[in-house]
Backbone atoms as SQL, in Angstrom:
CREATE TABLE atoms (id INTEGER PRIMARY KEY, chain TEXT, resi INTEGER, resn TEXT, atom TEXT, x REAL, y REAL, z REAL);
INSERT INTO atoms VALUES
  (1, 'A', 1, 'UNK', 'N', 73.509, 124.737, 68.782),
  (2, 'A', 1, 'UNK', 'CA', 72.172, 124.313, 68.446),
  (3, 'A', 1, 'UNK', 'C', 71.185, 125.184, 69.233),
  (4, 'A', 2, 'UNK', 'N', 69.806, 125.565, 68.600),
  (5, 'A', 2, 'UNK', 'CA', 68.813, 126.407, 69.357),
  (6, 'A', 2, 'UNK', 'C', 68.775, 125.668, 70.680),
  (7, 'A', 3, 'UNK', 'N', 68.208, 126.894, 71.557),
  (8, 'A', 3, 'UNK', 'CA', 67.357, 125.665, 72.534),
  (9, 'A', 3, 'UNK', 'C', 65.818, 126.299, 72.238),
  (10, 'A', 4, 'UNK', 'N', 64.694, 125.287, 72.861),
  (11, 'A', 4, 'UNK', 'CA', 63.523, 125.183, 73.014),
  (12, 'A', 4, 'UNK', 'C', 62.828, 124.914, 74.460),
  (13, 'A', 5, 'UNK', 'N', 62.344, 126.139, 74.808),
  (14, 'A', 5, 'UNK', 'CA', 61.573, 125.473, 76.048),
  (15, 'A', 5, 'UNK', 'C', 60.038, 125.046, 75.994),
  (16, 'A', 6, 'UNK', 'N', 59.683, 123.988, 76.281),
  (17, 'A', 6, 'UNK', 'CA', 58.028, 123.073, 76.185),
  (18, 'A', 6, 'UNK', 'C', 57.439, 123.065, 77.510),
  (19, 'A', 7, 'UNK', 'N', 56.735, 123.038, 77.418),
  (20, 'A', 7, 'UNK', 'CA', 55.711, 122.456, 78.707),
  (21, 'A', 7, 'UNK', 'C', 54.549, 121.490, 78.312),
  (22, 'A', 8, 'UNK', 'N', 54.869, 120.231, 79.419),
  (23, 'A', 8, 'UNK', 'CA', 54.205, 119.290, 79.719),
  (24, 'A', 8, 'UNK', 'C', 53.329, 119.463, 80.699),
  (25, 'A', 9, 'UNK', 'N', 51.247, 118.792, 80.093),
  (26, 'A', 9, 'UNK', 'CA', 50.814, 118.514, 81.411),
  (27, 'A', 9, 'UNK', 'C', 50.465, 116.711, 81.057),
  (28, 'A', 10, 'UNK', 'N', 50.295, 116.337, 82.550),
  (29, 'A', 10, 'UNK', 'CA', 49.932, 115.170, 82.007),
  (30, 'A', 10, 'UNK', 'C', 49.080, 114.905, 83.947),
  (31, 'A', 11, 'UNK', 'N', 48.100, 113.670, 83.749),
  (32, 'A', 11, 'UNK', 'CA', 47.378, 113.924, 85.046),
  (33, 'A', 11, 'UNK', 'C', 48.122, 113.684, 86.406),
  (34, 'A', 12, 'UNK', 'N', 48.093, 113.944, 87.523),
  (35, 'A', 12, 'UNK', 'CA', 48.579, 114.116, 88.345),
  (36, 'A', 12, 'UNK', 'C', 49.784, 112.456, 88.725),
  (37, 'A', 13, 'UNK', 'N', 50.345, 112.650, 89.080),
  (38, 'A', 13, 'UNK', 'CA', 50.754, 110.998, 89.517),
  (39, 'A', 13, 'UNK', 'C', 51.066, 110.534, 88.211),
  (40, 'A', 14, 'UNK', 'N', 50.708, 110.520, 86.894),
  (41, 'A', 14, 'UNK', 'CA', 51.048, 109.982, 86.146),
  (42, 'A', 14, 'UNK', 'C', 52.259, 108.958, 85.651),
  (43, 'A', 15, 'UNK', 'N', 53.128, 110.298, 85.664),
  (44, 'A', 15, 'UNK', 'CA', 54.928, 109.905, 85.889),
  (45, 'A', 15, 'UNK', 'C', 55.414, 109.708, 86.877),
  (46, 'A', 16, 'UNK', 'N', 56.105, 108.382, 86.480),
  (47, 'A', 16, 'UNK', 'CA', 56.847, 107.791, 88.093),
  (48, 'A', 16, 'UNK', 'C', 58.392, 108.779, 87.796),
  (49, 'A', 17, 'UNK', 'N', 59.426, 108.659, 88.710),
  (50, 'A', 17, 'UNK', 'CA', 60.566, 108.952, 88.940),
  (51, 'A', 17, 'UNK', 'C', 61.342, 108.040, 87.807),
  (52, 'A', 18, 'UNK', 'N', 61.154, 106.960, 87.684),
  (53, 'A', 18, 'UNK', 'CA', 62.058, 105.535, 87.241),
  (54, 'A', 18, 'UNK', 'C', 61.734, 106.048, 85.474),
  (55, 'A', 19, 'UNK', 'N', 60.200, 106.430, 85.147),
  (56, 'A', 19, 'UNK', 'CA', 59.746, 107.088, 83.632),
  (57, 'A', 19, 'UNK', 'C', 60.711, 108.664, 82.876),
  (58, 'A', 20, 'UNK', 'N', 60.875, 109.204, 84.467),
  (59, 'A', 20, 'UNK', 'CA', 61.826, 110.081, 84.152),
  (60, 'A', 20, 'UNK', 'C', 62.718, 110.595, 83.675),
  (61, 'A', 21, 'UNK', 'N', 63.230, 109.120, 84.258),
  (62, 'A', 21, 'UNK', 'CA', 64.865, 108.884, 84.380),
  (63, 'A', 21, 'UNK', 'C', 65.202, 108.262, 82.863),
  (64, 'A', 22, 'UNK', 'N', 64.211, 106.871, 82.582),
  (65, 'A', 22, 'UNK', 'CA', 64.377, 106.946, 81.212),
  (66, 'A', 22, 'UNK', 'C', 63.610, 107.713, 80.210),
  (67, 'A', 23, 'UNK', 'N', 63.405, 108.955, 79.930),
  (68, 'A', 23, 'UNK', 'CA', 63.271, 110.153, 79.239),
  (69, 'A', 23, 'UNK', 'C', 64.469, 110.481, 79.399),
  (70, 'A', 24, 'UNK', 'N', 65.309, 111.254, 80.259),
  (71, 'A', 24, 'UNK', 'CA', 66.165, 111.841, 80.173),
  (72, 'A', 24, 'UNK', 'C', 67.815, 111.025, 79.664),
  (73, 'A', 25, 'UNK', 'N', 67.437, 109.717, 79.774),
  (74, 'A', 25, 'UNK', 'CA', 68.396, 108.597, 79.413),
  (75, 'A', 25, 'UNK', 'C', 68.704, 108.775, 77.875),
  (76, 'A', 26, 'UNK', 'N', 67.216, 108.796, 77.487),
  (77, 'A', 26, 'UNK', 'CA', 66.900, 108.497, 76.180),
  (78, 'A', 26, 'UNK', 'C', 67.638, 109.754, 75.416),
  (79, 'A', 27, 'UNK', 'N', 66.856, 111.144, 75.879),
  (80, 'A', 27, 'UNK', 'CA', 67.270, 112.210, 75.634),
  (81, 'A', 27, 'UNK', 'C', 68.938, 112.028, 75.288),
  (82, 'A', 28, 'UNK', 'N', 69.531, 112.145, 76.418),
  (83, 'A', 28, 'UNK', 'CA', 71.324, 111.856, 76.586),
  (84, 'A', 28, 'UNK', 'C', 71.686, 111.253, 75.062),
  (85, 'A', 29, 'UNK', 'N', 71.017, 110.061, 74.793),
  (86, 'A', 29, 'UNK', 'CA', 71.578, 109.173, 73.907),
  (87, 'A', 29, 'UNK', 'C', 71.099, 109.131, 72.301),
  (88, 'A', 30, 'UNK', 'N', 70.219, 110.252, 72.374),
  (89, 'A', 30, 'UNK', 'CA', 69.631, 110.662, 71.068),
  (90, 'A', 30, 'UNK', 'C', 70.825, 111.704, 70.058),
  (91, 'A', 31, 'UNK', 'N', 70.165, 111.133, 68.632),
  (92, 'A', 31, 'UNK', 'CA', 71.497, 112.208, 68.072),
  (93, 'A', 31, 'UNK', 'C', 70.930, 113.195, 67.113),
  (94, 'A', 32, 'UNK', 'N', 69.967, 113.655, 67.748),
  (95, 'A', 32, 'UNK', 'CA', 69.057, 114.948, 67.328),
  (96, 'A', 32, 'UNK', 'C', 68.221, 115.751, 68.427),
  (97, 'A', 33, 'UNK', 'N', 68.721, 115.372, 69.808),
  (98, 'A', 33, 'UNK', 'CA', 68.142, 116.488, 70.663),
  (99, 'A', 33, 'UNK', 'C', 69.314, 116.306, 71.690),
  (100, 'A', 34, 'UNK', 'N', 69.233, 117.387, 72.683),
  (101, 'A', 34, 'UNK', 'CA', 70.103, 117.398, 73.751),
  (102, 'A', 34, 'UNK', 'C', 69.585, 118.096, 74.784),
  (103, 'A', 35, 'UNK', 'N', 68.959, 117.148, 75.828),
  (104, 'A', 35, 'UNK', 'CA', 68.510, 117.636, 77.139),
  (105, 'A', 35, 'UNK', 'C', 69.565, 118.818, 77.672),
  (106, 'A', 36, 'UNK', 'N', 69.298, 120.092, 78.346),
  (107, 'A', 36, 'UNK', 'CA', 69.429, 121.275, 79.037),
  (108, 'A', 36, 'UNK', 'C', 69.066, 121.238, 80.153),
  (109, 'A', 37, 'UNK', 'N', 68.029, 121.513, 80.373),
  (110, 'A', 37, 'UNK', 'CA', 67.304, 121.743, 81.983),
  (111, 'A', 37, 'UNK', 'C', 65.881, 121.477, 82.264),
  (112, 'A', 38, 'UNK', 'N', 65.411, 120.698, 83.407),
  (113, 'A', 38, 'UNK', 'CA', 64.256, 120.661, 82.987),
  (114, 'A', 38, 'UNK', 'C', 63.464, 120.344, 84.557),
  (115, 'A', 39, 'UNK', 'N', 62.349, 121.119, 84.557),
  (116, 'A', 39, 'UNK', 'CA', 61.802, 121.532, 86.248),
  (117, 'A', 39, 'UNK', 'C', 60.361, 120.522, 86.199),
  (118, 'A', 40, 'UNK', 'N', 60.302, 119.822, 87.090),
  (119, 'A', 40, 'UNK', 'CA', 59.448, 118.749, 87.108),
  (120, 'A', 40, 'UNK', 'C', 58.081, 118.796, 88.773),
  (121, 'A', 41, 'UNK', 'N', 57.479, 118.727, 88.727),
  (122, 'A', 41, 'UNK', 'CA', 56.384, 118.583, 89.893),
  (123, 'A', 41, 'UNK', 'C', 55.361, 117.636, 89.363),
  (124, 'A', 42, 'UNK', 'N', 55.849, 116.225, 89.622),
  (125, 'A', 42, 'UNK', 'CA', 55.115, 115.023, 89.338),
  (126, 'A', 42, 'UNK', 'C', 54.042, 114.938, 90.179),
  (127, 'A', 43, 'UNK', 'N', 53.564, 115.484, 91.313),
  (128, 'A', 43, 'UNK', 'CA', 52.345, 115.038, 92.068),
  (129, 'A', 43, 'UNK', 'C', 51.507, 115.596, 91.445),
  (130, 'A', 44, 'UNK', 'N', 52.134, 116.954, 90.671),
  (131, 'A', 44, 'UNK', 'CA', 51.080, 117.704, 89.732),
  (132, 'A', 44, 'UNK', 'C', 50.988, 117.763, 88.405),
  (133, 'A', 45, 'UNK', 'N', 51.670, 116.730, 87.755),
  (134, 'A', 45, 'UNK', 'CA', 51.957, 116.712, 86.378),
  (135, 'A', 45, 'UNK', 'C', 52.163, 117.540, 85.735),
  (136, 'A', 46, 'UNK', 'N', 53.300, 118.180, 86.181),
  (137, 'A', 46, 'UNK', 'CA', 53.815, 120.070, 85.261),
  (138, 'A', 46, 'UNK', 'C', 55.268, 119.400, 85.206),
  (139, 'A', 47, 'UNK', 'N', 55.645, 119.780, 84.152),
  (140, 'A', 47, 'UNK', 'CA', 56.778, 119.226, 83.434),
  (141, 'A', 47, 'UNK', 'C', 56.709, 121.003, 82.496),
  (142, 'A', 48, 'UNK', 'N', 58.354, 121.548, 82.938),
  (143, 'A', 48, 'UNK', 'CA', 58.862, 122.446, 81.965),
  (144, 'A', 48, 'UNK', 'C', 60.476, 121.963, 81.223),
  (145, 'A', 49, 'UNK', 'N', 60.412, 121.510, 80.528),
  (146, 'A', 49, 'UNK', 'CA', 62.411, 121.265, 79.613),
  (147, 'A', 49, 'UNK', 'C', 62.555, 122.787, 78.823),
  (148, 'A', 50, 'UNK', 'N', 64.186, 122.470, 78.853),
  (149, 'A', 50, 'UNK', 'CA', 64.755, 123.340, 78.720),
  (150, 'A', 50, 'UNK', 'C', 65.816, 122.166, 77.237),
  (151, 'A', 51, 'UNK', 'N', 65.315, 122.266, 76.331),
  (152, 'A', 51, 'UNK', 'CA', 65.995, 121.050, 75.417),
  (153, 'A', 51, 'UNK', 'C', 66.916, 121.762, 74.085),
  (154, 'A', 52, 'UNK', 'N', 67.931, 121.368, 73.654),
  (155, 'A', 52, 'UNK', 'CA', 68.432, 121.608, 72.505),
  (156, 'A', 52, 'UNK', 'C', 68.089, 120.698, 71.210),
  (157, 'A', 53, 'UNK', 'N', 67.593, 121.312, 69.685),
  (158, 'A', 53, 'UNK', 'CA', 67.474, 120.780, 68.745),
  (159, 'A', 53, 'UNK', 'C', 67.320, 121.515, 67.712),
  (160, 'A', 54, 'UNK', 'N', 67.483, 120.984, 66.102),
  (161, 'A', 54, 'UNK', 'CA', 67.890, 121.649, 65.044),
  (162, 'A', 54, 'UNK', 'C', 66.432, 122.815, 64.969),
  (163, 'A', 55, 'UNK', 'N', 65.125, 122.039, 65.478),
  (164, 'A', 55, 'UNK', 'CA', 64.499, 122.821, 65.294),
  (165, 'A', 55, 'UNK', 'C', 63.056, 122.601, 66.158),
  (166, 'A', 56, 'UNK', 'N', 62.203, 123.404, 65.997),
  (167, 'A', 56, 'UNK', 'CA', 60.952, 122.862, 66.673),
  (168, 'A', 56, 'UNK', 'C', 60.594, 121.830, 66.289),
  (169, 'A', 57, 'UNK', 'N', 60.019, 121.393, 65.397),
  (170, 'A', 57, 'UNK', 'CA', 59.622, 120.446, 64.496),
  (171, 'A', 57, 'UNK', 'C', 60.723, 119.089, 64.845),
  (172, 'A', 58, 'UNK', 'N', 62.018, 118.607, 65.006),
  (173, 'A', 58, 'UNK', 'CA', 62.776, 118.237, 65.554),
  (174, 'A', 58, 'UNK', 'C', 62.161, 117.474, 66.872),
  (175, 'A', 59, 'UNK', 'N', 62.280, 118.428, 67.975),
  (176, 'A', 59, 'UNK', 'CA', 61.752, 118.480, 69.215),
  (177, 'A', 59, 'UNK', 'C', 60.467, 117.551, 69.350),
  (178, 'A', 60, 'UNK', 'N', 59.572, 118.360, 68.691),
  (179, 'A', 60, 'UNK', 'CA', 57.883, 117.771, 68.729),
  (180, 'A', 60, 'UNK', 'C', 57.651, 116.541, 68.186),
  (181, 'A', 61, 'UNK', 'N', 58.838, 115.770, 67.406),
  (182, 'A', 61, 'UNK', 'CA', 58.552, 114.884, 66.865),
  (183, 'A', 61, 'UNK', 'C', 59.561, 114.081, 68.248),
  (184, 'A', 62, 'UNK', 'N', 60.428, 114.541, 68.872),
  (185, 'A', 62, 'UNK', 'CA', 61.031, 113.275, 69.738),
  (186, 'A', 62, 'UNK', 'C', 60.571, 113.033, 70.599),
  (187, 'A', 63, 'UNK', 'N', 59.119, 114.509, 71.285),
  (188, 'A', 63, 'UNK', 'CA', 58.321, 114.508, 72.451),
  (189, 'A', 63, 'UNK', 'C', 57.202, 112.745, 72.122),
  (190, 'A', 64, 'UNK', 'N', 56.775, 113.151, 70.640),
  (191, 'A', 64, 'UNK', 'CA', 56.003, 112.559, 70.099),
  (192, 'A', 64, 'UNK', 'C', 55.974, 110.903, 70.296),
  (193, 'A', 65, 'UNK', 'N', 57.582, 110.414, 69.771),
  (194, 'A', 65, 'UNK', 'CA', 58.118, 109.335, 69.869),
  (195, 'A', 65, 'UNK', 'C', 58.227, 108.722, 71.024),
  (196, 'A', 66, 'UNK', 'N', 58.568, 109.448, 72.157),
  (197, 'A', 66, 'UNK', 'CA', 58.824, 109.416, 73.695),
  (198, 'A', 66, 'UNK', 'C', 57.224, 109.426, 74.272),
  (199, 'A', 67, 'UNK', 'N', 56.288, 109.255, 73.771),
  (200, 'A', 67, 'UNK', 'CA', 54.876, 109.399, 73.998),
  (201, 'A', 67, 'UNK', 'C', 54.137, 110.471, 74.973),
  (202, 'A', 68, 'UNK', 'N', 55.126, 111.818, 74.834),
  (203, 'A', 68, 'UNK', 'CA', 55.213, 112.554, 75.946),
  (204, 'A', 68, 'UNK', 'C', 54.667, 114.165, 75.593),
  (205, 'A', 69, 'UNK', 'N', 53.298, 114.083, 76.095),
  (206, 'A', 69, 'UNK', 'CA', 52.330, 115.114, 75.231),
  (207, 'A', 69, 'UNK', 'C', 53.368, 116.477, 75.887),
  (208, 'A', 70, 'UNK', 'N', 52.628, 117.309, 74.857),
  (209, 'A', 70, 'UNK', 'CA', 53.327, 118.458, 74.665),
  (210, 'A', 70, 'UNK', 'C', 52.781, 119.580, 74.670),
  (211, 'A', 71, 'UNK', 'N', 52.542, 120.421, 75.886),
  (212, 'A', 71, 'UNK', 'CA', 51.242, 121.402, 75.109),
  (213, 'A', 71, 'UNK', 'C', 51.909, 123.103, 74.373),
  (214, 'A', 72, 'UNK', 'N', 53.007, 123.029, 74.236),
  (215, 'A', 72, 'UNK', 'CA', 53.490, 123.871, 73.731),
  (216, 'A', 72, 'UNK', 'C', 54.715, 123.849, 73.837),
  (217, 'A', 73, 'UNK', 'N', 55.691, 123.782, 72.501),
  (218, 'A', 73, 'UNK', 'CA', 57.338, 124.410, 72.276),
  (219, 'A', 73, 'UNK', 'C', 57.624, 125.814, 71.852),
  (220, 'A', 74, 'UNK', 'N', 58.758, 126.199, 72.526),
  (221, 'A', 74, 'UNK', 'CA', 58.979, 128.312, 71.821),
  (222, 'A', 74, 'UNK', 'C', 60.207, 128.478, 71.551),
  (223, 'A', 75, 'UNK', 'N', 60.735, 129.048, 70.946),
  (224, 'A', 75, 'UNK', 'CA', 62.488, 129.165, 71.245),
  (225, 'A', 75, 'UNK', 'C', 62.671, 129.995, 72.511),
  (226, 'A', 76, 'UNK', 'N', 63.708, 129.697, 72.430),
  (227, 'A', 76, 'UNK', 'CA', 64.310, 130.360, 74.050),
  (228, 'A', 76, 'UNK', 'C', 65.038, 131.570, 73.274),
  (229, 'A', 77, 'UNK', 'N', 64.784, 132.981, 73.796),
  (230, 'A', 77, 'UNK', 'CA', 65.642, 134.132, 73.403),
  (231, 'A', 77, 'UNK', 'C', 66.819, 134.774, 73.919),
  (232, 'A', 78, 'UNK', 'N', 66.117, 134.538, 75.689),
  (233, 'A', 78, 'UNK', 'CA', 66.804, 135.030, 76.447),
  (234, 'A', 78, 'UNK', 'C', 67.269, 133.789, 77.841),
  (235, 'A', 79, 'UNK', 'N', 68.131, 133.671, 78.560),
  (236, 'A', 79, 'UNK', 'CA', 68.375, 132.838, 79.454),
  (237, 'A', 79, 'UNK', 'C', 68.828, 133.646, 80.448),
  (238, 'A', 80, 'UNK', 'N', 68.036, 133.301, 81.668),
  (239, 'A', 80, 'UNK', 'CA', 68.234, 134.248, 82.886),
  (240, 'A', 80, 'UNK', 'C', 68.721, 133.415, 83.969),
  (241, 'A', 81, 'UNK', 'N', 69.447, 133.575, 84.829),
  (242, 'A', 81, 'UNK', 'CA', 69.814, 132.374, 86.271),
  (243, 'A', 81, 'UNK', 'C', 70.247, 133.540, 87.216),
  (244, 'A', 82, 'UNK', 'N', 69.335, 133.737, 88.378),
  (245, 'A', 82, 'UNK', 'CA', 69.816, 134.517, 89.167),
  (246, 'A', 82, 'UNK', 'C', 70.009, 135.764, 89.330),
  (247, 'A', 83, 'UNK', 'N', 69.381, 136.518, 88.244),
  (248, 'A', 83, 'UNK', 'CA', 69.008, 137.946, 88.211),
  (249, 'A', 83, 'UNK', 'C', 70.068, 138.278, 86.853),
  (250, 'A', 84, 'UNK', 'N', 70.904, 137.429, 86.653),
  (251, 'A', 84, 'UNK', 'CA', 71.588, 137.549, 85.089),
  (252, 'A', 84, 'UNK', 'C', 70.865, 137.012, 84.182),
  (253, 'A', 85, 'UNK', 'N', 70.610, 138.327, 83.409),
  (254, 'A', 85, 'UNK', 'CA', 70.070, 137.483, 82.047),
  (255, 'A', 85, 'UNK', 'C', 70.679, 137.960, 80.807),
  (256, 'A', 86, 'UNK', 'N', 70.788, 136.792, 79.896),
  (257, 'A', 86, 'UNK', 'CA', 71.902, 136.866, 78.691),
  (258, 'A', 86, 'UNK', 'C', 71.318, 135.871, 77.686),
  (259, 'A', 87, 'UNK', 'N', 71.857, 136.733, 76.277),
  (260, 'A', 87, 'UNK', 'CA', 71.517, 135.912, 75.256),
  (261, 'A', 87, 'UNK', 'C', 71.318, 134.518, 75.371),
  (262, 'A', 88, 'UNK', 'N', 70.342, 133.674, 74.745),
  (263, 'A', 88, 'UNK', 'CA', 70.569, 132.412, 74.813),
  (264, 'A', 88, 'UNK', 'C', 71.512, 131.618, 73.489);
């Protein structure tokens, strides 16, 4: 399945830890997306995922459902960790 990386802002403090946790619960147990990776700084409301789904449109609609604004999805081309970078 593609992946998609998004970025979230939302105001500072917004998201607790416990809101997190069920996002990523939810994610797990959904049978049209599949959480990947995802880098979080809640004091500052920056949220980046790293998510798998059939498609953008897919995605934006489970951000949607999850009430979890979105200010942009892209496909992922390339995946880098550590100075390796390789097809995604």
């Amino acid at each position: 399945m593609p992946k998609f990386m998004s970025s979230h802002t939302m105001p500072a403090g917004a998201l607790q830890r416990e809101q997190v946790n069920q996002l990523a619960q939810a994610a797990q147990n959904d049978p049209t997306v599949r959480p990947y990776r995802s880098f979080l700084n809640l004091s500052e409301g920056k949220i980046f995922c790293i998510m798998e789904a059939p498609d953008q449109q897919a995605l934006a609609a489970w951000f949607q459902k999850m009430k979890m604004p979105c200010d942009y999805i892209t496909p992922v081309e390339l995946e880098g960790e550590r100075g390796v970078v390789k097809e995604a």
